[in-house]
C-alpha positions in Angstrom: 98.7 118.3 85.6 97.0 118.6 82.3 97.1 115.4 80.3 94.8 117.0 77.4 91.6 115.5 78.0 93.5 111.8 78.0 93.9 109.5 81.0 97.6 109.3 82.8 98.3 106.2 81.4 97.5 106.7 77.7 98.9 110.3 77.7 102.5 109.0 78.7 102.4 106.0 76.3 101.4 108.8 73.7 104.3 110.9 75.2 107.1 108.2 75.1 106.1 106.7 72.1 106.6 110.0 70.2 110.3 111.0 71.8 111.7 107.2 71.6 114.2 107.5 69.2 116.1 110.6 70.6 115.3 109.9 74.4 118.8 108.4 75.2 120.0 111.9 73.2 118.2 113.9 75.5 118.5 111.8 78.9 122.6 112.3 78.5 121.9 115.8 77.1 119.9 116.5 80.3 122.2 114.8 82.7 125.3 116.0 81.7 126.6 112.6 80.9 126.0 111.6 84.2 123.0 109.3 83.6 125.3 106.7 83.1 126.7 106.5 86.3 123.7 106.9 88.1 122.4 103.3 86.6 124.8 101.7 87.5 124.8 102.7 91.2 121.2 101.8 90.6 122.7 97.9 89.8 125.1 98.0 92.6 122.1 98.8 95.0 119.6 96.2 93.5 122.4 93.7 94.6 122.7 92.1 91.5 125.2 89.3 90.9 125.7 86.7 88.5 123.4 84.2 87.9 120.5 86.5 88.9 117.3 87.1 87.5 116.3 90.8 87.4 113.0 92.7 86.5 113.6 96.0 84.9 109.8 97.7 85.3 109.2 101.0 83.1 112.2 99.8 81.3 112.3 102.4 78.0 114.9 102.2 75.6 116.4 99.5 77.9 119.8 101.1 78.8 119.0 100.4 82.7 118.5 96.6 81.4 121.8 96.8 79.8 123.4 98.0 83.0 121.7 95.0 84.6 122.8 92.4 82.0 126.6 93.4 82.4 126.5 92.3 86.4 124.2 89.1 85.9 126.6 87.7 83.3 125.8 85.0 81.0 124.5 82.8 83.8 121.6 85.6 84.3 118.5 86.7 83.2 116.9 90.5 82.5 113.2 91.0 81.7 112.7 94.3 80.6 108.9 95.4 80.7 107.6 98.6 79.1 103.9 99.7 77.8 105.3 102.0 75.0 106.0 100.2 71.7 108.3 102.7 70.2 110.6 102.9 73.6 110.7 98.6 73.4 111.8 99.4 69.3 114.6 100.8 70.5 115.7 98.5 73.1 115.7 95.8 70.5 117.5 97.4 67.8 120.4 98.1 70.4 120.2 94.1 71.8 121.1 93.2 68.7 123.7 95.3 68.5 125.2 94.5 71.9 127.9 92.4 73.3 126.1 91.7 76.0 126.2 88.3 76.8 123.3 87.6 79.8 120.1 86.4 78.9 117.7 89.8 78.5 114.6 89.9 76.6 112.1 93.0 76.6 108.6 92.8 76.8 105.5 94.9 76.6 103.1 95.4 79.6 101.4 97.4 82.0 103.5 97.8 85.2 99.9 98.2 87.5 99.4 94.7 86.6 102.8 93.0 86.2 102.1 89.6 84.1 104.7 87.1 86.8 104.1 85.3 89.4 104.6 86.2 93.2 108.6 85.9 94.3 109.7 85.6 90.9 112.7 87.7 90.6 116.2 88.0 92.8 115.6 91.8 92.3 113.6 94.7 90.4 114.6 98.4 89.2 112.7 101.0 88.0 114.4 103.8 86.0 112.6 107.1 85.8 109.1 104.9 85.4 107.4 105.8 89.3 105.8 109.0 88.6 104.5 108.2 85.5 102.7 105.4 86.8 98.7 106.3 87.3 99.2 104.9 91.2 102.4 105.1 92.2 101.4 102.3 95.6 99.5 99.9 93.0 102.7 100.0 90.9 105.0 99.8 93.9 102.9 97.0 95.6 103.1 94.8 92.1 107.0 95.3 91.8 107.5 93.9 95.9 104.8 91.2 94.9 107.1 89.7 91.9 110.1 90.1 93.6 111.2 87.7 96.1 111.5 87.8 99.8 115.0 89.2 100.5 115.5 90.7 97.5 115.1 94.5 96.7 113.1 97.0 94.8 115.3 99.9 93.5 114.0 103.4 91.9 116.1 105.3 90.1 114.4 108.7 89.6 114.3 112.8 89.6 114.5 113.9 93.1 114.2 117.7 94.8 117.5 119.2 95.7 117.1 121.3 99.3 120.2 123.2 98.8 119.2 127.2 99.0 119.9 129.2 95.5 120.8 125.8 93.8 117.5 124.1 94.2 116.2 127.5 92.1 118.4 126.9 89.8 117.6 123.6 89.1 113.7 124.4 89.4 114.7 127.3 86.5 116.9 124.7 84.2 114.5 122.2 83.8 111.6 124.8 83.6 113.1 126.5 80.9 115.5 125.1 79.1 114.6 121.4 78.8 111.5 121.8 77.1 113.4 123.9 75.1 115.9 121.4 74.1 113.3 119.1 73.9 111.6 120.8 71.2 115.2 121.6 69.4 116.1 117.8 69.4 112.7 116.2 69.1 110.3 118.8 67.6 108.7 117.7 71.1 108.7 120.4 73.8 105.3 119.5 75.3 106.9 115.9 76.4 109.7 117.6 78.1 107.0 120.0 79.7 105.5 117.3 80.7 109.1 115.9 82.7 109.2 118.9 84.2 105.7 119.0 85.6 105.7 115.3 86.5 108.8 115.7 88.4 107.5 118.5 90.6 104.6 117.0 91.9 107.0 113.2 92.3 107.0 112.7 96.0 110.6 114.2 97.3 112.9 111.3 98.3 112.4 111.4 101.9 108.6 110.8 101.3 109.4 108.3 98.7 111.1 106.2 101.4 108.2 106.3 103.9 106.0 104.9 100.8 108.4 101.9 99.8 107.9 101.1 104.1 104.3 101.5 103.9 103.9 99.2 101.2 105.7 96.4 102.8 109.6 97.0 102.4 112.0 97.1 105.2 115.5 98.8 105.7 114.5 101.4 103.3 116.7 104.5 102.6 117.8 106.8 100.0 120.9 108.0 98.3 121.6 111.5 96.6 123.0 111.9 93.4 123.8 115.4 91.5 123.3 116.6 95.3 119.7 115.8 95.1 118.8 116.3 91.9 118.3 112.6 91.5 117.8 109.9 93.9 118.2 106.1 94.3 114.9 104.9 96.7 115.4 101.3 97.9 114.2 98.8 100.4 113.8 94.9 100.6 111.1 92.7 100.7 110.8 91.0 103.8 
């Protein structure tokens, strides 16, 4: 993939920083509406329950941590982490304009090197944030570290549909016509390039899976969504 002479991990903070304000736009744009839903099947398989204290890795414009917030209740907590300044921007300008009433604050850092100590939280997410990590096991390995024993890790991310004529379709959608509505509604169709390419070289589901076991999780398994458009990956920490 060609990350214009930059490093991964500077070439996405770039890329996220300059599509934050009209990334929620897009994402429901891009889903069909759908993207809603799919978060909060993401909650339901993180387990998480009132009281709770969640970690929301790669957390953007914080609508995952949102989702989160509503199950934990008041007696919870959310920690949403990010690197990009402009996606965390966002996130606070809608807290304040929420009614949510749990306990979520958003904070900037680098998800290789997640700044908690071990078995820290009941549960952690990750929403679209796996393949733009610069090693996906380092990233992986830092979320089972923080979380703690019995609780799950949950990714919530573009998948690879297997179905014959639709999974050509899809391939030519997001090819196509998503950079192209990316540079419509953000003046940014490189970034949505960019979504397309990182998704096609993401590990499909199934591999996904064997990854979360071979970095230490157990009872892992995945779940379809879209019919394989986009997956929920998930396993729990021993």
């Amino acid at each position: 993939m060609d990350f214009a002479g930059k490093d991964k991990a500077t070439y996405v903070k770039e890329t996220f920083n300059s599509i934050a304000p009209r990334y929620d736009l897009m994402n429901t744009l891009m889903s069909l509406g759908m993207d809603k839903g799919w978060r909060r099947l993401a909650v339901q398989k993180v387990g998480a329950m009132p009281g709770m204290n969640i970690l929301d890795v790669c957390c953007g414009t914080g609508q995952l941590s949102f989702e989160l917030g509503q199950a934990v209740g008041s007696d919870g907590n959310v920690t949403g982490l990010d690197f990009s300044q402009k996606m965390l921007e966002v996130a606070e300008r809608s807290l304040q304009q929420t009614s949510n009433t749990a306990h979520i604050r958003f904070i900037q850092g680098n998800a290789m090197e997640l700044p908690f100590p071990d078995n820290s939280f009941d549960g952690v997410t990750v929403g679209w944030g796996l393949r733009n990590l610069p090693d996906l096991r380092q990233g992986l390995k830092e979320m089972i570290r923080t979380v703690k024993p019995g609780g799950k890790v949950v990714s919530l991310d573009m998948a690879k549909p297997s179905l014959l004529g639709f999974k050509q379709a899809y391939w030519l959608y997001f090819e196509k016509l998503i950079p192209l509505m990316g540079k419509v509604w953000t003046r940014k169709a490189s970034a949505y390039q960019y979504l397309h390419d990182s998704a096609r070289e993401f590990p499909a589901q199934e591999e996904l899976v064997r990854i979360f076991a071979e970095c230490g999780l157990k009872d892992t398994c995945f779940t379809n969504l879209a019919g394989g458009v986009v997956a929920i990956v998930s396993g729990k920490k021993p």
